[in-house]
N, C-alpha and C positions, 0 to 999 in steps of 0.2 A: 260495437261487437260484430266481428265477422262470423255470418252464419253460414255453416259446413256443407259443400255438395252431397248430393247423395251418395256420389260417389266416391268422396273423401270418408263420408260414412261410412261405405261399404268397405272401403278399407283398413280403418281404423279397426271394423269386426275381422275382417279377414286377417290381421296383425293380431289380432289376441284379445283386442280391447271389445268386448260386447256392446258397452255404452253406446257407440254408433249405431248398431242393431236398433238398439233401444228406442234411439232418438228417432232413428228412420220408422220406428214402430209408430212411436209419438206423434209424426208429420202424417204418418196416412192411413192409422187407424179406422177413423171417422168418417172416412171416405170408402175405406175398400166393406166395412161394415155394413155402410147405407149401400153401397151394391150392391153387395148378395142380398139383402134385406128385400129391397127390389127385385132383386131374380128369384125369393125364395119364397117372399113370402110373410114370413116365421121370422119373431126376432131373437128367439133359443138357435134357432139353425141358420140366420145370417152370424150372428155370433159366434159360432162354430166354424163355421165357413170358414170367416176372415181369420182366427186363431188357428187353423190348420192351412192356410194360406202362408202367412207369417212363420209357421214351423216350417213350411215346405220351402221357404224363401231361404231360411239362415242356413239349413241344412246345402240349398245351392248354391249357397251367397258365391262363390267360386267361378260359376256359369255367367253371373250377370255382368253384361257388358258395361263396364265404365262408361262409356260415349253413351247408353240409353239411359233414359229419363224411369227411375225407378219405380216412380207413379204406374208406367204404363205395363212394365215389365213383375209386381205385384198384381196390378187388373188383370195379366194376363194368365197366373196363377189361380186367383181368386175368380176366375172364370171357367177356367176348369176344376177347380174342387165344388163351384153349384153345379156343374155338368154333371161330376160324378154324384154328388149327393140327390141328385134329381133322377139317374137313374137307378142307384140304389133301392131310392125308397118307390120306383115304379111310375113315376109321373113327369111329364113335363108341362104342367100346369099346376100351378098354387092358387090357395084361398086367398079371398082377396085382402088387398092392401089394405081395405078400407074399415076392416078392424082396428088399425089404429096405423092410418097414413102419415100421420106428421112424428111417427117416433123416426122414420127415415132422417129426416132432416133435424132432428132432435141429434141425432149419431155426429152430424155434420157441423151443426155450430147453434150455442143457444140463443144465436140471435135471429126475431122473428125475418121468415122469408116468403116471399111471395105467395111461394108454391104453399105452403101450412098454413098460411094466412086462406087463402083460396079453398084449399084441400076439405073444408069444411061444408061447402055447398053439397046440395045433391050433382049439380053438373057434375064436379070434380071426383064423385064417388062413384057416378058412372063411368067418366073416364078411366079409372084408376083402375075398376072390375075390367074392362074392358083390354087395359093394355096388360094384366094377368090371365086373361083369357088365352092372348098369342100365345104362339108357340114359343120355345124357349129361343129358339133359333131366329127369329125375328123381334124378341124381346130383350134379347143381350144388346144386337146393336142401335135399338129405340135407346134403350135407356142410359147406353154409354154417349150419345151423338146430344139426347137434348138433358138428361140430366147431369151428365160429368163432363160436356162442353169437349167432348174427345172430337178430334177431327178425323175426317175418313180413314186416312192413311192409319192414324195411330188406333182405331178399334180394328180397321184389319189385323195389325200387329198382336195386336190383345188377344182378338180372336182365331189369331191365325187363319184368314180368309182372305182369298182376293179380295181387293179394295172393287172392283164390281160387284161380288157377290155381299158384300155390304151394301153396295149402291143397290141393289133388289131387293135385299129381306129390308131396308130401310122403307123403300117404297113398297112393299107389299104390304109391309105394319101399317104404313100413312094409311093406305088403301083400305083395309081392312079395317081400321079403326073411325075412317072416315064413314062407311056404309053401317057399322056397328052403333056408331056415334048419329047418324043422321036426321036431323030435326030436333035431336036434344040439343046437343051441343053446337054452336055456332061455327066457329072455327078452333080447328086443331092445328 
């Protein structure tokens, strides 16, 4: 069975057939979910998040370039609808993750991973408090670079920044987290 580009996807929605939408829903649901989750917080408002993501996507399906990778071009959606929902409600710091850390990865596949395997220590509940403390601005590109395996170039895209100014909110979060982190945790 040959399985369909995203961009064959998108086009099949853009022709009339929604199913494509659909299916493109189906491949990255799970993933664009556990990101806002991550950036938010809340798993009523990553929920929300990523479903108003996905409405803002079909509506532009028109804009999205064939040649990009629809993963990064959703992220980059789903990045600015936590932006707006984070300044709506007045803050750019959320409660912590560690209300319940492993529904993130729960969103993303039910088979146990490391990180929820881990997430259960006190270390990993300080860490977790700690990388919700950042700023949002240096917490988008922490959590796209170590937990969605994004490479520099493509979270700049997502986030629309210089790829140096991702090379410095990266290293100020390491920084930050490192002297926040210090004596507890071993290595970050």
């Amino acid at each position: 069975m040959v399985v369909p580009t995203d961009a064959e996807l998108a086009e099949q929605c853009l022709q009339g057939d929604n199913r494509g939408f659909d299916y493109l829903v189906k491949r990255y649901q799970k993933q664009v979910t556990a990101f806002c989750y991550r950036i938010l917080g809340d798993t009523n408002q990553a929920s929300d998040a990523a479903q108003e993501a996905f409405v803002k996507a079909y509506y532009a399906l028109e804009n999205f370039r064939q040649d990009a990778l629809f993963l990064n071009w959703i992220m980059k959606i789903a990045a600015n609808t936590c932006y707006d929902m984070l300044r709506k409600i007045g803050r750019t710091r959320t409660k912590s993750l560690y209300e319940d850390p492993i529904q993130a990865d729960q969103l993303q596949s039910e088979e146990p991973s490391p990180e929820k395997i881990a997430i259960n220590n006190e270390g990993h509940k300080l860490l977790w408090d700690a990388i919700q403390s950042l700023p949002v601005n240096h917490r988008m590109p922490l959590v796209l670079f170590h937990f969605h395996d994004m490479k520099l170039r493509e979270i700049a895209e997502v986030l629309d920044r210089p790829e140096g100014t991702i090379k410095s909110s990266l290293h100020t979060a390491r920084e930050t987290l490192r002297r926040k982190l210090q004596g507890v945790i071993v290595e970050i």
